[in-house]
C-alpha positions as CSV (number, residue, x, y, z in Angstrom):
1,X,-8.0,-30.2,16.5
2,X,-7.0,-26.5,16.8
3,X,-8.5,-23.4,16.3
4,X,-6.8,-20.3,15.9
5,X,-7.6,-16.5,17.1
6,X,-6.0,-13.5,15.9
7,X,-6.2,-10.6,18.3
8,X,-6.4,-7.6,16.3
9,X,-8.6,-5.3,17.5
10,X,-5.8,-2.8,18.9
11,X,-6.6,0.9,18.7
12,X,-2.4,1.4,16.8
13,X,-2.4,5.1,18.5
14,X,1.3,5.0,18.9
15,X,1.7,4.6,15.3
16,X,0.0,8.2,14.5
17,X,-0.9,6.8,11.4
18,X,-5.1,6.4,10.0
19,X,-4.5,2.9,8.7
20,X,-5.1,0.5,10.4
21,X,-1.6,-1.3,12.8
22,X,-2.5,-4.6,10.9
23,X,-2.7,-3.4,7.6
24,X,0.7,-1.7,8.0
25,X,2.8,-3.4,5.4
26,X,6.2,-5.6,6.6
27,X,8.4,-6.7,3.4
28,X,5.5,-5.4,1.5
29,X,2.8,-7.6,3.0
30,X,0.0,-6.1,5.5
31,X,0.9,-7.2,9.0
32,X,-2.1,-9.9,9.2
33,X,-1.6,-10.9,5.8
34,X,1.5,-11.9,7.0
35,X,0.2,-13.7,10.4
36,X,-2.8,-15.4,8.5
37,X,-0.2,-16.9,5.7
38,X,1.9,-17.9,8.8
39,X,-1.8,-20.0,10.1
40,X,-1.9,-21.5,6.8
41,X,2.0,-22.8,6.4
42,X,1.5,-24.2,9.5
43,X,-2.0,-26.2,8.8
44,X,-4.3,-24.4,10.6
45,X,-7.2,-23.5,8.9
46,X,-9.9,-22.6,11.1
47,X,-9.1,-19.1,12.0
48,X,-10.9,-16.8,13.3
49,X,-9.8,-12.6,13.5
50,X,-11.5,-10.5,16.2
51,X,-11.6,-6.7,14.8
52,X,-12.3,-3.2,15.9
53,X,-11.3,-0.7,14.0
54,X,-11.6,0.2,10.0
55,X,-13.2,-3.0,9.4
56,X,-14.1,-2.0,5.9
57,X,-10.5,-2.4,5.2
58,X,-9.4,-5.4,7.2
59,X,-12.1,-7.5,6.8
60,X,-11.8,-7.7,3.3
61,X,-8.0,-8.9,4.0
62,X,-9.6,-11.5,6.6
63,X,-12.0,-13.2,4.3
64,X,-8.9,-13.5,1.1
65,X,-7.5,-16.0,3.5
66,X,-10.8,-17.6,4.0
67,X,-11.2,-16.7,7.7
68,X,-13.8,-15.3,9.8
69,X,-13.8,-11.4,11.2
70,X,-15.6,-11.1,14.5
71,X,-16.1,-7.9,15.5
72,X,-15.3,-6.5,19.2
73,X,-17.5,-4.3,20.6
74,X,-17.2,-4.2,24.1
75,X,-15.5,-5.6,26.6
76,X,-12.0,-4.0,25.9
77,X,-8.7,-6.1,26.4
78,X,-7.6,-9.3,25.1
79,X,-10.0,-11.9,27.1
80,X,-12.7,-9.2,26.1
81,X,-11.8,-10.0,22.5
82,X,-11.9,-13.6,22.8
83,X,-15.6,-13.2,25.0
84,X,-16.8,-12.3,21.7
85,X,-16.7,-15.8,20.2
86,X,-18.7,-18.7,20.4
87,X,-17.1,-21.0,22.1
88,X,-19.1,-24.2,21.1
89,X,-17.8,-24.1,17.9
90,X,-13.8,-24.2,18.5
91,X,-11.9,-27.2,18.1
92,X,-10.5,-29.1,21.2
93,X,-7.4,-26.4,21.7
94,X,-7.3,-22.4,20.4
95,X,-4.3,-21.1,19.8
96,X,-4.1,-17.5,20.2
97,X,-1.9,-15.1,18.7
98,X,-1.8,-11.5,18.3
99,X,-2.6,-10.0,15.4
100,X,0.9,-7.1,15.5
101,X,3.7,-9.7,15.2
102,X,4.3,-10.1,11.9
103,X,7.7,-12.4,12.5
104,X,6.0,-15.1,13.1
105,X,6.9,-17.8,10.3
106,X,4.9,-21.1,9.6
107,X,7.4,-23.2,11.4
108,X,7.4,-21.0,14.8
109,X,4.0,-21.8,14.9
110,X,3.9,-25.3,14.1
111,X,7.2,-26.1,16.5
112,X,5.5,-24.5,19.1
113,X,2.0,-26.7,18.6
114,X,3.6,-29.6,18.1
115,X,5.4,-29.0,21.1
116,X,2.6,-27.4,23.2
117,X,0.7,-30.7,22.6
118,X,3.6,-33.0,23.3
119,X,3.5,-31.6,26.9
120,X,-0.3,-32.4,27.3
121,X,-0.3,-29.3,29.0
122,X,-3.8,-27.2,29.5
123,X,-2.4,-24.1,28.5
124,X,1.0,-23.6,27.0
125,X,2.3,-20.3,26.6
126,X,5.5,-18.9,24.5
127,X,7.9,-17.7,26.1
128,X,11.7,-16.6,25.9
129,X,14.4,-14.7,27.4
130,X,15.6,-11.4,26.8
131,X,18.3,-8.9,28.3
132,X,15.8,-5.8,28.6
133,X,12.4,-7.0,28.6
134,X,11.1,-3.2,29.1
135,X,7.1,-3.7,29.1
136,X,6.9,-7.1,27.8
137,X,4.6,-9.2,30.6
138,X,6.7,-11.3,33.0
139,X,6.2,-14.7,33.1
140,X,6.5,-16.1,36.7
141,X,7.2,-19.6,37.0
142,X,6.9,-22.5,40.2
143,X,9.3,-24.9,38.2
144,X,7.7,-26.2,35.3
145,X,4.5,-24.7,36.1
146,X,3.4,-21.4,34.9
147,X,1.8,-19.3,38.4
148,X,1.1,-16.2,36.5
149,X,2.3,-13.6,34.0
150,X,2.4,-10.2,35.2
151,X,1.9,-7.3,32.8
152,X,4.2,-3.7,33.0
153,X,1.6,-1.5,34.9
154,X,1.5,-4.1,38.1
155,X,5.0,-5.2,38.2
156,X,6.9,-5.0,41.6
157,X,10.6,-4.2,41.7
158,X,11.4,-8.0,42.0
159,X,9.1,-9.5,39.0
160,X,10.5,-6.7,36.8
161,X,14.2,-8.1,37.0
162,X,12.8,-11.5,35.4
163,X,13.8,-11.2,32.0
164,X,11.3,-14.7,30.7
165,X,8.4,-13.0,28.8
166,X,5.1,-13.7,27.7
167,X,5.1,-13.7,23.4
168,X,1.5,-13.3,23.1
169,X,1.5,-17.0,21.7
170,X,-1.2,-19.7,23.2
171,X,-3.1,-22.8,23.5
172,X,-5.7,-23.3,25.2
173,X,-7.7,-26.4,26.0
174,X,-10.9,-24.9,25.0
175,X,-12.7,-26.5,28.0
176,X,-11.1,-23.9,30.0
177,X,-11.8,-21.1,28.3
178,X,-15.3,-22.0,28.2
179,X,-15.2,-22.8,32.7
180,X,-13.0,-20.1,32.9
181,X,-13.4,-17.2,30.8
182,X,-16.0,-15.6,32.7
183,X,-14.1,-15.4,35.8
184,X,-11.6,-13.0,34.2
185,X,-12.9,-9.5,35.3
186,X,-11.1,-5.4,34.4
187,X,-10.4,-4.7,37.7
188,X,-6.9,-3.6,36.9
189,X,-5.7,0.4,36.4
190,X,-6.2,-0.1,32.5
191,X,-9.5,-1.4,32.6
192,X,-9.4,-4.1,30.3
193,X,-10.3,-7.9,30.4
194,X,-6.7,-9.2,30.0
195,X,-6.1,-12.9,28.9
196,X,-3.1,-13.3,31.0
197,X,-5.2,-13.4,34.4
198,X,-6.5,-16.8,32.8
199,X,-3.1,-18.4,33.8
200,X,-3.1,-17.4,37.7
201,X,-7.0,-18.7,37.8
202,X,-6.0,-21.8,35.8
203,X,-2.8,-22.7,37.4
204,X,-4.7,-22.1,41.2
205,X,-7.2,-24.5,40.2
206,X,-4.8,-27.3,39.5
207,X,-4.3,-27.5,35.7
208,X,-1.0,-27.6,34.0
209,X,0.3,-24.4,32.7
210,X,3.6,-25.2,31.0
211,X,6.3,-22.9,29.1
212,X,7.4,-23.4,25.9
213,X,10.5,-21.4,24.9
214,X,10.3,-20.0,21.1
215,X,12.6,-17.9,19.3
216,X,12.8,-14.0,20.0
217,X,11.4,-12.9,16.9
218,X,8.4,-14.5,17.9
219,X,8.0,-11.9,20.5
220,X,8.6,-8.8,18.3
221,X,5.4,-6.9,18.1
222,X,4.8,-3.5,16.1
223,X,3.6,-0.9,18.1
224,X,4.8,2.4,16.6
225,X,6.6,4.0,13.4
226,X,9.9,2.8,14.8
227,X,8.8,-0.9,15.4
228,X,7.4,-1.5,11.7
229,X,10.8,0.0,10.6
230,X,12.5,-2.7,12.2
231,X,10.6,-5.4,11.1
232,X,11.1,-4.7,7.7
233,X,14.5,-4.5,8.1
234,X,14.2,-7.9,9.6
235,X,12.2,-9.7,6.6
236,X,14.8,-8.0,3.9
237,X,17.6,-9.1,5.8
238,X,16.8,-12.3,5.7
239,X,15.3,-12.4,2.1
240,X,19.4,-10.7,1.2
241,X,20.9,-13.7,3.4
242,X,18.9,-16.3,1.5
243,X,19.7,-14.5,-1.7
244,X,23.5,-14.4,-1.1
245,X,23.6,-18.0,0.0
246,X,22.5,-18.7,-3.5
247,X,25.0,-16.7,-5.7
248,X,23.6,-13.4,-5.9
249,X,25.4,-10.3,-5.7
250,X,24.6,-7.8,-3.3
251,X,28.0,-5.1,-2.9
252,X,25.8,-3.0,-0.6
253,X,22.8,-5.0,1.0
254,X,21.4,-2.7,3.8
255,X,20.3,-0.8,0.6
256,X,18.9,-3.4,-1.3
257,X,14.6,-4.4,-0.6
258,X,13.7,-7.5,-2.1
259,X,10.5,-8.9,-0.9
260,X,10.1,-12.5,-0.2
261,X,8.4,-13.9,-2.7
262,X,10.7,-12.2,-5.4
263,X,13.2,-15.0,-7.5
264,X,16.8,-13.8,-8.4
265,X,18.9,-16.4,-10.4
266,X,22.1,-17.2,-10.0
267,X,25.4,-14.9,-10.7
268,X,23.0,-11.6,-11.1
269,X,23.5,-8.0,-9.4
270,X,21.8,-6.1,-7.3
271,X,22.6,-2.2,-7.5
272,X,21.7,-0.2,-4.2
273,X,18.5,1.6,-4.2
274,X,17.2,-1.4,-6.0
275,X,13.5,-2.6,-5.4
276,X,11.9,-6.1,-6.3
277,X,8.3,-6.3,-5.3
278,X,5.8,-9.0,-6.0
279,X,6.2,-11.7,-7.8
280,X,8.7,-10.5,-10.0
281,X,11.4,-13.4,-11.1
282,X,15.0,-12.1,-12.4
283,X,17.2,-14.5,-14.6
284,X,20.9,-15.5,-13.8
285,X,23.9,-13.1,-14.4
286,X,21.4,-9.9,-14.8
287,X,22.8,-6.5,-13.9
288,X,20.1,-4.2,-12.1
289,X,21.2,-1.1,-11.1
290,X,20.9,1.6,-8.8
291,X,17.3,2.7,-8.2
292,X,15.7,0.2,-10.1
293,X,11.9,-0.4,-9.1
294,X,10.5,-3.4,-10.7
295,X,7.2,-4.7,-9.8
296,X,5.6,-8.0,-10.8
297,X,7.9,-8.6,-13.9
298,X,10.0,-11.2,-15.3
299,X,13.1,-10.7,-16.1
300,X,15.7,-12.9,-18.3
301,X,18.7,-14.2,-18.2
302,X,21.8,-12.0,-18.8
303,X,19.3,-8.7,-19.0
304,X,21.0,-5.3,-18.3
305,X,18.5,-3.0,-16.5
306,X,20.3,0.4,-16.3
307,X,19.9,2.8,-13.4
308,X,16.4,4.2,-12.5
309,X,14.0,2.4,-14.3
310,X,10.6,1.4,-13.5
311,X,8.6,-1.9,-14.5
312,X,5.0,-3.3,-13.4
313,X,3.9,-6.0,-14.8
314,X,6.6,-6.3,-18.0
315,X,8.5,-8.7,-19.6
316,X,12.1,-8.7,-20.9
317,X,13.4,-11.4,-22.5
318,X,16.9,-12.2,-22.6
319,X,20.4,-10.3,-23.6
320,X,18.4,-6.9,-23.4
321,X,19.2,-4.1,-22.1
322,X,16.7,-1.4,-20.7
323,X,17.7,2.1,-19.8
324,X,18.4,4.6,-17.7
325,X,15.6,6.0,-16.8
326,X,13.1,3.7,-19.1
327,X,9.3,3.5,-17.8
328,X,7.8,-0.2,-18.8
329,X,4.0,-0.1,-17.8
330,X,2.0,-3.1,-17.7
331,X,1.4,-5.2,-20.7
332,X,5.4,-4.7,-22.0
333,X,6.8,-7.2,-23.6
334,X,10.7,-6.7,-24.8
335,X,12.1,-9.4,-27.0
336,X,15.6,-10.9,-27.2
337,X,18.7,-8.4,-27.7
338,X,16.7,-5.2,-27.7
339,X,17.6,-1.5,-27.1
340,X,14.9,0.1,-24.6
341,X,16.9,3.3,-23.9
342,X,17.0,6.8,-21.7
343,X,13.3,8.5,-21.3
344,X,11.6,5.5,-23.2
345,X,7.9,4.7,-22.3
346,X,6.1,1.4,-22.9
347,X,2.6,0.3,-22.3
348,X,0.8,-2.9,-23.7
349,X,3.5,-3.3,-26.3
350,X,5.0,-5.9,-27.7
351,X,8.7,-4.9,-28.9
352,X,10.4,-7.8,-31.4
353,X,13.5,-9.2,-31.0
354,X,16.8,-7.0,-32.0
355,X,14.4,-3.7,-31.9
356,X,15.9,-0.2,-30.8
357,X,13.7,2.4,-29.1
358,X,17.3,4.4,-28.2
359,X,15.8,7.5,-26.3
360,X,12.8,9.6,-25.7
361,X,9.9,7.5,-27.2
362,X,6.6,6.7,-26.6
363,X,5.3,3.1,-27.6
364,X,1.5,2.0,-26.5
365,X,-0.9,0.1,-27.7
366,X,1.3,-1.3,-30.0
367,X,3.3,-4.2,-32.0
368,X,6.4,-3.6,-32.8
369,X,8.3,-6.4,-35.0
370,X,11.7,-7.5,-35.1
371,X,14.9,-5.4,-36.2
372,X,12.6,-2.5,-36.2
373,X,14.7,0.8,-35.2
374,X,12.4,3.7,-33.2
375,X,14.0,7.2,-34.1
376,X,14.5,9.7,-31.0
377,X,10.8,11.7,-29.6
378,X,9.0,8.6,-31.9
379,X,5.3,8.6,-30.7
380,X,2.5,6.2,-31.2
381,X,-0.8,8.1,-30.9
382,X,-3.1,5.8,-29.5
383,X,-5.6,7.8,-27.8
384,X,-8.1,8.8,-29.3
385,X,-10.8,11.9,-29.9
386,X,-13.7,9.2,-28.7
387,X,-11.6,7.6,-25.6
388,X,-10.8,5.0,-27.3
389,X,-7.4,3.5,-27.6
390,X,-6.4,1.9,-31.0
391,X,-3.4,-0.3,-32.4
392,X,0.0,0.8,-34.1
393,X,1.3,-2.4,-35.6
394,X,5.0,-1.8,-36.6
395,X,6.6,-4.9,-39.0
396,X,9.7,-6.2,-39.3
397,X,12.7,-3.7,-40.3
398,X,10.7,-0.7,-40.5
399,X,12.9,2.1,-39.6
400,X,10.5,4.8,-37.9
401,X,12.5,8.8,-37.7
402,X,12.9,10.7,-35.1
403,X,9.8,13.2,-33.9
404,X,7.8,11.1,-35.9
405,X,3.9,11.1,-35.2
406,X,1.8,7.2,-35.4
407,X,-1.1,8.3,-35.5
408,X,-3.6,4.9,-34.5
409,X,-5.1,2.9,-35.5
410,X,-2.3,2.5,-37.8
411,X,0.3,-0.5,-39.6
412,X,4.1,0.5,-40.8
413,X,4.8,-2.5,-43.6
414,X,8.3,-4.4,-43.4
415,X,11.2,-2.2,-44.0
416,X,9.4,1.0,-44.6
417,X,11.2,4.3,-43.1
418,X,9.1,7.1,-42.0
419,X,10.4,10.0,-42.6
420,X,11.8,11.9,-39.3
421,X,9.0,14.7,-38.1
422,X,5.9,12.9,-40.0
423,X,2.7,12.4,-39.0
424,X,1.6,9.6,-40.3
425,X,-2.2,8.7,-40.2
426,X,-2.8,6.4,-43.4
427,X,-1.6,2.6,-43.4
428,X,2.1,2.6,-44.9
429,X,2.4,-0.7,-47.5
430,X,6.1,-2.6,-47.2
431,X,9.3,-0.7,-48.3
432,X,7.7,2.3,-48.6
433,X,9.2,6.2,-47.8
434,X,6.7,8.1,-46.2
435,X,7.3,11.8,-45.7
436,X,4.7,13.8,-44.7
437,X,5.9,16.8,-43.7
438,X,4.9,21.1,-44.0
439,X,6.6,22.6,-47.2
440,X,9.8,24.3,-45.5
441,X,9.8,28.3,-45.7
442,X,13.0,30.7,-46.4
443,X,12.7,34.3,-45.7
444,X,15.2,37.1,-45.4
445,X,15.9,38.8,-42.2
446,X,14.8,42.6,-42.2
């Protein structure tokens, strides 16, 4: 029954920036990512995106959300953008929104349908009130009925004191976009076709153009640096509200950035300077601290992550404690009760249960058993001469020495020790000493 078009073909020159405005992220997700996930919660499906610029980049966004990108190449403005489509093949109504208001939330947009079509109004158009509009278009009303919107660069004293606004927010019977859109010319001081003359030429002819009043954050569009600041701040507020209200403990939560789709369980603690991206899930009654950046991981319960670490796509199972200053690249796996300490790097390694890597190691491409103990400067030497990277397989209770050299592909039996500052490239059997060190030299000083 509805049809929905995203306007997002703005030039963005008041964010100084070469991305594109709708690929700026808000609470880590591109602005249109954010507005097309919006379309979806709300159970509209046939979307269409007119573009302009960069569309190397933001077409690929469009078409992960199965949408279609139509491109604008003339006609400048937002009824210019909309004279791009084909009109015989929208639903009965188009909604249209603007592609640089990343606030809007699934059930804005499906209140303001549901409402919109309740009214059996023509066109219905979002609206709501603020203190100081500044440039926002004013909405001019004859009662109930919508007379025009007036946009900043033709307001007279008078229609500037109103303080209802137009939110950008739409629906349109598409009958009268296809009588009407036609009529709307660029004979204003910008030189654009704007959308918003469709309401004085609808409402003259007799149709009904009604208001319906939707919440301010609907209105909040990102138009420079300073506007996408705020909108983040807006998104991890509310994620730190919603993570409060369900026992989480935030002492300083201006500081903390959690992005929506992150879980935190129950009783945990969030450090400032911490960041949770992704999809990353943390247990109940963790402890992240300060400067923590973790990145599509899952975390366990009662896991101690100590200040400045960074994870991407690890795993930490529970009553372990990571830290300070640990790296876990993708592919970690730490086991229950384990020791990940100070200056400790992971990658695709799988670290058993009750293991200690204390400080200053270097684990990759490796598995690493349980109770197995990982002496200081430890290194498993995975890459090889011919690009390649091979296996260290460490067993249970091995006890590998400091400065010690793993030289893959490689296995450590159960409970051998290797002697501290060896480099070991031969397989070691089980409870074995290995030493492989340079025969030590005394001399006198002259």
């Amino acid at each position: 029954m509805i049809s929905a078009v995203v306007l997002s073909a703005g030039q963005g020159r008041r964010m100084n920036s070469s991305l594109p405005k709708s690929l700026h992220p808000v609470g880590g997700k591109p602005i249109l990512a954010r507005i097309l996930q919006s379309l979806h919660g709300a159970g509209l499906n046939d979307i269409r995106v007119i573009t302009q610029m960069a569309e190397n980049l933001v077409h690929p966004v469009v078409r992960s959300f199965q949408a279609q990108p139509i491109s604008q190449k003339s006609k400048p403005g937002t009824a210019g953008a909309l004279m791009h489509l084909s009109l015989e093949e929208l639903q009965s109504y188009v909604l249209v929104i603007n592609g640089d208001h990343p606030l809007i939330f699934p059930k804005d947009l499906k209140s303001f349908c549901d409402k919109a079509l309740e009214n059996s109004a023509d066109i219905s158009v979002g609206t709501c009130f603020i203190s100081d509009p500044k440039q926002f278009g004013r909405v001019i009303r004859n009662g109930d009925q919508i007379v025009k919107i007036v946009e900043h660069y033709e307001f007279t004293e008078e229609e500037e004191s109103i303080n209802e606004i137009n939110t950008g927010l739409m629906l349109i019977r598409t009958e009268i976009l296809k009588d009407n859109l036609k009529l709307i010319t660029d004979d204003n001081p910008k030189k654009e076709y704007p959308l918003t003359d469709l309401i004085s030429i609808a409402s003259s002819q007799g149709f009904k153009v009604a208001p319906v009043e939707v919440e301010i954050h609907v209105a909040c569009g990102v138009n420079t640096q300073e506007d996408l600041a705020l909108a983040n701040t807006f998104i991890f507020d509310k994620k730190n509200q919603e993570l409060m209200s369900q026992g989480v403990i935030l002492p300083d939560p201006q500081q903390v950035h959690v992005e929506e789709d992150v879980q935190v369980g129950q009783g945990s603690i969030l450090y400032p300077g911490v960041y949770l991206k992704g999809k990353t899930s943390i247990g109940a009654f963790c402890a992240i601290e300060q400067n923590c950046f973790i990145f599509d991981s899952e975390i366990a319960n009662s896991v101690h992550i100590k200040s400045s670490c960074y994870l991407e796509k690890a795993q930490v199972h529970s009553k372990s404690v990571v830290g300070p200053f640990a790296h876990l690249r993708p592919g970690s796996v730490i086991g229950e009760e384990c020791k990940v300490g100070n200056f400790v790097e992971m990658k695709n390694t799988n670290f058993g249960s009750k293991s200690k890597a204390s400080h200053m190691s270097y684990l990759g491409d490796s598995v690493i058993g349980k109770e197995v103990n990982i002496g200081c400067g430890a290194v498993t030497c995975n890459y090889a001469i011919d690009r390649k990277k091979y296996k260290t397989t460490i067993k249970d209770g091995a006890f590998i020495g400091g400065g010690s050299m793993l030289v893959a592909p490689l296995e450590v039996g159960e409970k051998s020790i290797v002697g501290a500052g060896s480099v070991i490239t031969k397989n070691v059997p089980k409870e074995t000493l290995v030493v492989a060190r340079s025969e030590e030299t005394h001399k006198k000083r002259k």
